[in-house]
C-alpha positions as CSV (number, residue, x, y, z in Angstrom):
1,X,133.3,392.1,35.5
2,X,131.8,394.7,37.5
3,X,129.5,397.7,36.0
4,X,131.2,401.0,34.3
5,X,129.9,404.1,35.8
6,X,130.0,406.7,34.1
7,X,128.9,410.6,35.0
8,X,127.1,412.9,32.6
9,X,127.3,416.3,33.0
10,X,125.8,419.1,30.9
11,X,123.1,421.8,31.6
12,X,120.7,420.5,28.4
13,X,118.0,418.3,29.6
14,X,117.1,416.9,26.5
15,X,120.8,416.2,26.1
16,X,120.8,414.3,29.4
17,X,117.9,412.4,28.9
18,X,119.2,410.9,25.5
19,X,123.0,410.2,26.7
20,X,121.7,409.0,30.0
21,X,119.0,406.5,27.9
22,X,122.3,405.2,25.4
23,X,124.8,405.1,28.0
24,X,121.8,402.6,30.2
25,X,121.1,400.8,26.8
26,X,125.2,399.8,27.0
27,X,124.9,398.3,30.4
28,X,127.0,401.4,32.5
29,X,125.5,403.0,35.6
30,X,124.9,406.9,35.3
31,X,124.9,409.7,37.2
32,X,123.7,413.0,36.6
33,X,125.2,416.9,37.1
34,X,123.5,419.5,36.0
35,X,126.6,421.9,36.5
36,X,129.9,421.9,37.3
37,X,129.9,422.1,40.6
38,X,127.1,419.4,40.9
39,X,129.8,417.3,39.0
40,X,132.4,417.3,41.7
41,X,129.7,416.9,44.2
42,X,129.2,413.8,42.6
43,X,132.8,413.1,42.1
44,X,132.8,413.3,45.9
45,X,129.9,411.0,46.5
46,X,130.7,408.4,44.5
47,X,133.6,406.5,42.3
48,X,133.2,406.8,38.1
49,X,135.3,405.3,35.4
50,X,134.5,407.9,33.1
51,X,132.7,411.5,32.9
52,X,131.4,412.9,30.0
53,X,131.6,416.4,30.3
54,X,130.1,419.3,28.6
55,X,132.4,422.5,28.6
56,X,129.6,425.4,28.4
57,X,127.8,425.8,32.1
58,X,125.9,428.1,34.0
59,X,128.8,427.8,37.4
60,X,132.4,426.3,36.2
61,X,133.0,425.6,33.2
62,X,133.8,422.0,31.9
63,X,137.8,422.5,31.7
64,X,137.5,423.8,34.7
65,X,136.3,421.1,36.3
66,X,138.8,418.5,33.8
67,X,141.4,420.4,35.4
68,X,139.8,419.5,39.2
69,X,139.7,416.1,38.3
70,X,143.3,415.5,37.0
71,X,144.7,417.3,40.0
72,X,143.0,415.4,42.5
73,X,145.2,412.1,43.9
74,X,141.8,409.8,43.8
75,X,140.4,411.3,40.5
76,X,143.6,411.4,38.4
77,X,142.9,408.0,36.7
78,X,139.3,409.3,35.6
79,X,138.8,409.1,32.2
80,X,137.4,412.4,30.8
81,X,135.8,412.7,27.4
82,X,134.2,416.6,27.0
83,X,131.4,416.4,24.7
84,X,131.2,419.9,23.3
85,X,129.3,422.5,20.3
86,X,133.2,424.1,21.0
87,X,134.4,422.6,17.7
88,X,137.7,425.3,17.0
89,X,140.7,423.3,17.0
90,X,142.1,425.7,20.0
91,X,139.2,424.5,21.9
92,X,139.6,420.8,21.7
93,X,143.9,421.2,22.2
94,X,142.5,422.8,25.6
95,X,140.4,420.2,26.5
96,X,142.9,417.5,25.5
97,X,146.3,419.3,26.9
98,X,144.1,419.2,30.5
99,X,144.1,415.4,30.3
100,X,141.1,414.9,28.7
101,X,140.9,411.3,27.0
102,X,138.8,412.0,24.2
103,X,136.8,415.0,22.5
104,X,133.9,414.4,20.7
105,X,131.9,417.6,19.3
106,X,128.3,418.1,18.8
107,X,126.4,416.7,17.0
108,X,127.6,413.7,17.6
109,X,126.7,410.0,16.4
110,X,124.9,407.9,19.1
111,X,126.8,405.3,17.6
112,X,129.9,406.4,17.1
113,X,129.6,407.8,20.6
114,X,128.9,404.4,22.4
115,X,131.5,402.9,20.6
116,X,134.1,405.2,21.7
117,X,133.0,405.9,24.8
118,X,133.3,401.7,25.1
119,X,136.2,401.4,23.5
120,X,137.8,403.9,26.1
121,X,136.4,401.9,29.2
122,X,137.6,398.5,27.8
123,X,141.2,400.5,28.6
């Protein structure tokens, strides 16, 4: 079976680190965006089975850039999961009526996190 790749993207560092250190510890390659605009740079570069995408960010915003990703004819399939301190049910119908897969709010379990975000791939 080949390796998952999955994209983080969030403006946090610390947040980064962490997620990027779990997701490695489950066997998926990562990549890194700092932004959302880095994020579909990435998109671009390279193919992911999933992105885990934070909503608040310094450029576009992270429905923006759910939005990007369900529109576009190679990306459609992409799983999205937005990780998010946006906890108000109106925020998470948003993220989920954009196409998101999942919506997991901060703070979040690392385990319950992994297991989802494993669960989804296996999909």
């Amino acid at each position: 079976m080949e390796t998952k790749r999955i994209l983080i993207v969030d403006d946090e560092p610390n947040i980064v680190m962490s997620l990027e250190y779990l997701m490695r510890s489950k066997g998926l390659e990562v990549g890194i965006a700092r932004s959302g605009t880095e994020a579909l740079d990435q998109m671009e570069q390279s193919h992911y089975d999933l992105v885990l995408l934070d909503i608040t960010m310094p450029d576009l915003d992270g429905y923006h850039v759910c939005q990007t990703i369900k529109n576009h004819p190679v990306w459609k399939d992409t799983h999205v999961v937005f990780l998010s301190a946006k906890s108000k049910q109106s925020d998470i119908e948003k993220g989920m009526s954009l196409g998101a897969t999942d919506y997991i709010v901060k703070p979040f379990s690392t385990k319950d996190l992994s297991k989802r975000i494993l669960e989804i791939l296996e999909t």
